[in-house]
Structure formats: structure tokens, C-alpha cells
C-alpha positions as CSV (number, residue, x, y, z in Angstrom):
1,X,31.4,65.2,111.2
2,X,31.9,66.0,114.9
3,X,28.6,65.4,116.2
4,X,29.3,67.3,119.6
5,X,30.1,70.4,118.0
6,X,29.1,73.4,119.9
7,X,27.6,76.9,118.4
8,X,28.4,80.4,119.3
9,X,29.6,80.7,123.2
10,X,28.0,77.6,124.5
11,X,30.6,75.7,126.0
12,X,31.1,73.6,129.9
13,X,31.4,76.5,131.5
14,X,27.7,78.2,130.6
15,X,25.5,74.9,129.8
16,X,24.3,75.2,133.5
17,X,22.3,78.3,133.5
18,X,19.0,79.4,133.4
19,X,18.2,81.5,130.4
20,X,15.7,84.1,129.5
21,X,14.6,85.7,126.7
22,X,12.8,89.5,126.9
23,X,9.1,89.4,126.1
24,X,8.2,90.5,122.3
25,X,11.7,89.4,121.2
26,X,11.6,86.7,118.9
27,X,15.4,86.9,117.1
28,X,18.7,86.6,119.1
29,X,22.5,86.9,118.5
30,X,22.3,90.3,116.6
31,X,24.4,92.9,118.9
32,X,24.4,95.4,116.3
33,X,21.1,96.7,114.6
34,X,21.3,99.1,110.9
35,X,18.8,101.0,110.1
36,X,18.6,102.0,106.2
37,X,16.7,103.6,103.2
38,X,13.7,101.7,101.8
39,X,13.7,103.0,98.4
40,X,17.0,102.8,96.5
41,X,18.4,101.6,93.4
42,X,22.0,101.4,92.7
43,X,24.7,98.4,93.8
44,X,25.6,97.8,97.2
45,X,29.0,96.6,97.0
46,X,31.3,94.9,99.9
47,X,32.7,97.6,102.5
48,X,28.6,99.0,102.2
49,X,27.1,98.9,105.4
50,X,24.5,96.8,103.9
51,X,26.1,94.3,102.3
52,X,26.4,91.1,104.1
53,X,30.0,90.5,103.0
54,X,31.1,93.7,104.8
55,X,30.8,91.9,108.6
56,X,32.6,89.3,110.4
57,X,29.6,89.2,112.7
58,X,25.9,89.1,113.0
59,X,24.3,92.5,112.5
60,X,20.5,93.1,111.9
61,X,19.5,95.1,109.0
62,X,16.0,97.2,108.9
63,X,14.4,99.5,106.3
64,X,12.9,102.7,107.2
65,X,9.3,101.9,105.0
66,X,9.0,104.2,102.5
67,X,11.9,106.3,103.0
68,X,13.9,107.5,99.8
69,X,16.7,110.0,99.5
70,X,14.9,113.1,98.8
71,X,12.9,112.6,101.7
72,X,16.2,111.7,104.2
73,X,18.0,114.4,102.8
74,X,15.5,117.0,102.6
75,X,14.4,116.2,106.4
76,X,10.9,116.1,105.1
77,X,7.8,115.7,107.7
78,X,7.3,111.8,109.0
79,X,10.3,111.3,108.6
80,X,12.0,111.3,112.7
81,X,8.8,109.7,113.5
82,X,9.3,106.9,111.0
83,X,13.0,106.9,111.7
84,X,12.4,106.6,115.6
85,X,9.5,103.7,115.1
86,X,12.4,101.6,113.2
87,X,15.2,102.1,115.8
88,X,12.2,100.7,118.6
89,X,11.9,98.1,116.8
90,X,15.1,96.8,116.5
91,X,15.7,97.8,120.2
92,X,13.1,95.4,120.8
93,X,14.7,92.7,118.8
94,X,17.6,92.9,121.3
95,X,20.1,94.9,119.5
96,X,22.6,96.6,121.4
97,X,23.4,99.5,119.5
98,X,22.3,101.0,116.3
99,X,23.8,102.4,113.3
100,X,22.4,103.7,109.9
101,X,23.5,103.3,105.8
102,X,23.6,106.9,105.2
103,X,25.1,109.6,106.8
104,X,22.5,111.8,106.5
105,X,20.4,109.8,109.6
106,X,22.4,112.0,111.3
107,X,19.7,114.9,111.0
108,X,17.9,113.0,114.0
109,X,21.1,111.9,115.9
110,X,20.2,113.8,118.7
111,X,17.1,113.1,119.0
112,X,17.3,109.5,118.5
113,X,20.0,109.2,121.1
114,X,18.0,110.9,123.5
115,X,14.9,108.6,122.9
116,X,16.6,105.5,122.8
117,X,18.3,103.7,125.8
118,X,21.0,101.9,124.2
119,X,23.9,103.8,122.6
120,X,23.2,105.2,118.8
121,X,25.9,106.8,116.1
122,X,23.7,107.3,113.2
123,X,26.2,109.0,111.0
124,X,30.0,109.0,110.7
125,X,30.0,112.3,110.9
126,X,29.4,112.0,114.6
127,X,33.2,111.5,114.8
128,X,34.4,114.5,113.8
129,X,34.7,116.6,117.3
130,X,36.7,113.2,118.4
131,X,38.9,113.9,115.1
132,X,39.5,117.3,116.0
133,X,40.3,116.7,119.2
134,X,43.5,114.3,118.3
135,X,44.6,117.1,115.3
136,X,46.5,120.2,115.4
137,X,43.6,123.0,116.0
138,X,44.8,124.7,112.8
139,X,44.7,121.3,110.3
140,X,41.5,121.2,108.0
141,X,39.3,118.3,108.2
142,X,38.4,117.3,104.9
143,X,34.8,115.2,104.4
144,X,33.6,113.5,101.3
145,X,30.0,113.5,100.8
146,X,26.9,112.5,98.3
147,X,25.6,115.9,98.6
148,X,26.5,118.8,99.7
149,X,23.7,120.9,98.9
150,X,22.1,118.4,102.3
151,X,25.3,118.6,103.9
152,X,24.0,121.6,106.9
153,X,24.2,122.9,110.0
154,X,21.6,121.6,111.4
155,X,22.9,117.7,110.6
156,X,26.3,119.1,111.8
157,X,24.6,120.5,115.3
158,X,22.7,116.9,115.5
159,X,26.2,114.9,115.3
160,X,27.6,117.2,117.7
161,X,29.9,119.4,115.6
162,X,30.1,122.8,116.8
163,X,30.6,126.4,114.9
164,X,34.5,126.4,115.4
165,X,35.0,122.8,114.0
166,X,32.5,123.7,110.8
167,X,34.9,126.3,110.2
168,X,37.5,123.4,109.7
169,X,35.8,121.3,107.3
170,X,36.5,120.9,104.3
171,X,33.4,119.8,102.0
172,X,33.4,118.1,98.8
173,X,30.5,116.6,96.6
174,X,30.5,113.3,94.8
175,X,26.5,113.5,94.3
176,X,27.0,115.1,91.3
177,X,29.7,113.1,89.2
178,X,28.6,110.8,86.6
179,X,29.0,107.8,87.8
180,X,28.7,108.5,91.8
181,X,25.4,110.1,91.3
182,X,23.7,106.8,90.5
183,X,23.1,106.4,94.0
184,X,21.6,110.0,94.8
185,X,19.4,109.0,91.4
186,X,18.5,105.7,91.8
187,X,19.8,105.0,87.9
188,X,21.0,101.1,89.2
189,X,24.2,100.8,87.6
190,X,27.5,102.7,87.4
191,X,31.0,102.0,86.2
192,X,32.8,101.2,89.5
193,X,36.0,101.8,87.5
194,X,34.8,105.8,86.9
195,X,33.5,105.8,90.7
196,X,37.3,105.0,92.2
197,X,38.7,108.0,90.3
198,X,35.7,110.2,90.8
199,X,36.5,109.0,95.1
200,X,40.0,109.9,94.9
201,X,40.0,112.9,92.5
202,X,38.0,114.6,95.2
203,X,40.3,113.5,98.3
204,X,43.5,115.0,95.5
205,X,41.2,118.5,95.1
206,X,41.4,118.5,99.1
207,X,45.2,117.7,99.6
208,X,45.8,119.9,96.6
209,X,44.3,122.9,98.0
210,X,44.6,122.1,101.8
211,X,47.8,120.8,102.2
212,X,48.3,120.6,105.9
213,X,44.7,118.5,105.9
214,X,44.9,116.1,109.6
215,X,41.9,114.0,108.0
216,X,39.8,113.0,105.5
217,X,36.3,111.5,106.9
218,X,33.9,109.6,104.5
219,X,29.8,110.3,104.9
220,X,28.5,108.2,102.5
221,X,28.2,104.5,103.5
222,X,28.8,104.0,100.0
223,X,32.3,105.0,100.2
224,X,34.0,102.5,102.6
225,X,34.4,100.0,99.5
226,X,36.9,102.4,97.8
227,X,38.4,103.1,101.2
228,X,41.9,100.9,100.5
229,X,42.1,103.2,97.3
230,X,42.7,106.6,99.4
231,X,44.9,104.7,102.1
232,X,47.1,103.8,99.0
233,X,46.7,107.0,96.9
234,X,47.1,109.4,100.4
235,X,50.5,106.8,101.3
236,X,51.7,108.0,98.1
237,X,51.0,111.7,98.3
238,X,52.7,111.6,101.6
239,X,56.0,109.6,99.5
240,X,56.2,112.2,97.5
241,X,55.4,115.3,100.0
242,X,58.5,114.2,102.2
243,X,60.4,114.0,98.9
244,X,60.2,117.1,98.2
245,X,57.9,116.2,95.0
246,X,54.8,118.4,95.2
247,X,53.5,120.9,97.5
248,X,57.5,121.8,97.9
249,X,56.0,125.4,99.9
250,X,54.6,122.9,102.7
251,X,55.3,119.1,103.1
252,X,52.5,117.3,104.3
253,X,53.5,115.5,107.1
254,X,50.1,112.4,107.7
255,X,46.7,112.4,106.6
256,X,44.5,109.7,108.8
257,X,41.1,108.7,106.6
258,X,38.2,107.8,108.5
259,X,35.7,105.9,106.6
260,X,31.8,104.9,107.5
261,X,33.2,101.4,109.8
262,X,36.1,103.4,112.0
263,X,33.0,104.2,113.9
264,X,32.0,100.3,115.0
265,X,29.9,99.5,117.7
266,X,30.4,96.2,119.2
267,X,29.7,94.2,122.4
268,X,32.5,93.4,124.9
269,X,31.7,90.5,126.6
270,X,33.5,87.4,128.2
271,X,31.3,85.1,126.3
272,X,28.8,84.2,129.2
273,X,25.7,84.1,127.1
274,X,22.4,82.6,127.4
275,X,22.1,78.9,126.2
276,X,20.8,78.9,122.8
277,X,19.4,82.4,122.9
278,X,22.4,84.0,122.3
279,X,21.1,87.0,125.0
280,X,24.1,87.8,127.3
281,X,22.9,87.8,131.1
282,X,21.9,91.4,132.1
283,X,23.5,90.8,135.8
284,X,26.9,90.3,134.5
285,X,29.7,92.6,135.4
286,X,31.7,91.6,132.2
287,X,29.2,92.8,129.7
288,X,29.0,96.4,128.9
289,X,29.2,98.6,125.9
290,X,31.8,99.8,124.7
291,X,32.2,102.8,121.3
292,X,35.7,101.3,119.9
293,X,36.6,103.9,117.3
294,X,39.3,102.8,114.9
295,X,41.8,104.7,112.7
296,X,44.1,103.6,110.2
297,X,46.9,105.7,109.0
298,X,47.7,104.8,105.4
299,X,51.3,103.2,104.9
């Protein structure tokens, strides 16, 4: 074993450096903090945003104590202030950004944002004017969520969506399939077979009745792990649209899906971080923030 090995971005170039460390914090090397629901019960699998499999680097997860679904959804009292409290805290642990495992954190996007010094995208659907923007004004935006009955204006005002893009968007609701809706009921099981064609039977209902759909954006941070099923189902549709196959009235020329973790926060750096802390030095003009949003086109 090489018994010089070095971790992380020490190397010859940094060794010689005075390093600090912020008062309070106690944890380093985390430039991404998740905040998520406390009381749950289903599986998280890999492509969930709290899954540890679903990184390739360090992010630091918190609970919201005490929060369940009802309460997130239902934007019950305590629960900004609860919500707020946990994003301070992992402020304070030196994250650089903040995130969420559900997109209906995106009630108090706003809010938070406005609070908090350090950029926050609490729900995916904070990416829809940005989708819009890239789209013919005239293509529907299709969203798959847990629950639409939740699924308002007032979360859409918070992420930043306003009253000519609603008119765009094309809801549909997996919270009530039978296998899907383990997670909105806590049952802690489901048949992941049934919950990939529940997924893409409701992105089909969309492209069946919305053919000239620009998008499809996933809410649920419990969607991302069947994500590689709608690139490869939408490829197909779009196969067969230029074929002449289905829709023959109107070919559909490219639908771009936008899952939970197209919306990534990350640190851009040129690796000149604090010996053993893993704190990059405040002074430096090489490390800033940057929102790096990613789409994939399927095919």
C-alpha cells in the first residue's frame, strides 16, 4: 500500500497554507446539503435523492423532525419554521447549496431562498420557467407527480412559475396507483415491477393526448430511478412518430425529460481547498457557485 497516498485536493501545490475552519462547524467536505421528510415508509431505491448510491460525491443528508407527508403536502402550521431551522443548520455545517427529497418543499422555495444566503432549489419544479423558455411557447409541459390534489398554485408561485406557464402544464398523478401510492401511504413495500409501468403509462397518457409535448419534468424524487425507462420508452415513441406509426395527424418531433437530478447543484472550484478540512478558501477568485442544469434528450 502506498503509504504517501494523498486524500481529496491535498496535493504540493496547497500543503502550504493556513487553514480555517468557521466557528460551530464541526463536519467538512459536504458541498451539497438535502433536506428530507422524517417520517416515511416505503424503499428508497438508487436514482432517490436519498439514497447513498445515487451520488458520485459527498452530500449531507438532514431530516426535517417530525415532518410526514400530510403535513408537507398540506402546508400545515410549523412547518416553514421547521423547514427553515433544518436548512440553518446545514448552512452552518458548511454546505454550499441546499436541495430537498420531495418536490413539494417547494411550497417554501421562496421563502427559504430569501432567508438563506447560499443558493437553494428545493423542488424540481423550480425548473420549469427555464424549460419553457428553451420550448416553442405553444408545446405543453407535461409533469408527473405523487399528488396532484397538493400539486397548487401557491407551490407553483413559490418555484417561480407564472399564470401563462401553468396554463401549459400538463399534470398527471401517480399518488393514487397501487403500487406508486406506497410512498404517499407509508405501506413499506411495493412491486417495483408494477411502479415502472404505472411511471411510463402516465408519461404515454401525456404523449397520447398532447402530442406536440416539448417536456416531461419529474416532481417526485422518487421518480429519477425509473428515469432510463421514459428516455427509452419516449426514444421509441419518437421511432415510431417519424415513421409515420402513431399520432399520423401530428408527428412528434423531441420530447426532453427532466427528472429530480437535471437540477444539480455543485461547486466549481480549481481544487484549492483547506488542508484537511476540506473548506475551500473564501478569498479565492476560482471558487464560486455555479446552478449547472442538465438535460438529456432520449436517443
Amino acid at each position: 500500500m502506498d503509504n504517501n497516498i494523498r486524500y481529496g485536493f491535498l496535493n504540493s501545490s496547497n500543503d502550504n497554507v493556513t487553514v480555517k475552519m468557521k466557528k460551530g462547524q464541526n463536519i467538512a467536505g459536504y458541498p451539497i446539503g438535502i433536506i428530507y421528510i422524517d417520517d416515511v415508509y416505503y424503499p428508497m431505491l438508487p436514482g432517490n435523492i436519498v439514497n447513498g448510491y445515487t451520488f458520485d460525491f459527498p452530500v449531507r443528508l438532514k431530516a426535517v423532525q417530525g415532518l410526514d407527508c400530510a403535513n408537507l403536502f398540506n402546508v400545515a402550521d410549523g412547518v416553514y419554521e421547521n423547514v427553515l431551522a433544518t436548512c440553518k443548520k446545514l448552512k452552518a455545517e458548511g454546505v454550499r447549496a441546499i436541495s430537498s427529497a420531495c418536490g413539494f418543499f417547494g411550497n417554501y422555495q421562496s421563502r427559504i431562498a430569501d432567508e438563506i444566503d447560499i443558493p437553494v432549489a428545493l423542488s424540481s419544479l423550480v425548473q420549469l420557467p427555464w424549460i419553457a423558455s428553451i420550448l416553442k411557447e405553444d408545446q405543453p409541459i407535461g409533469v408527473l407527480t405523487a399528488q396532484k390534489d397538493s400539486f397548487t398554485d401557491n407551490l407553483l408561485n413559490s418555484c417561480g412559475v407564472n399564470d401563462a406557464l401553468k396554463q401549459r402544464l400538463i399534470v398527471k398523478d401517480l399518488g393514487h396507483e397501487p403500487q406508486f401510492s406506497c410512498i404517499i401511504e407509508g405501506r413499506g413495500e411495493f412491486d417495483n415491477n408494477l411502479v415502472c409501468k404505472e411511471v411510463v403509462g402516465k408519461a404515454l397518457q401525456i404523449i397520447e393526448e398532447f402530442p406536440n409535448t416539448g417536456a416531461i419534468l419529474l416532481e417526485c424524487s422518487d421518480m429519477p430511478p425509473y428515469a432510463y425507462l421514459l428516455h427509452n420508452f419516449l426514444s421509441l415513441i419518437l421511432q415510431l412518430s417519424s415513421a409515420g406509426c402513431i399520432f399520423p395527424s401530428r408527428k412528434l418531433h423531441t420530447v426532453v425529460l427532466y427528472d429530480y437530478f437535471t437540477l444539480q447543484l455543485f461547486l466549481i472550484h480549481n481544487r484549492n481547498t483547506d488542508n484537511n478540512t476540506g473548506q475551500s478558501k473564501q478569498n479565492s477568485d476560482h471558487n464560486r457557485f455555479c446552478i449547472c442544469i442538465r438535460s438529456q434528450s432520449p436517443g
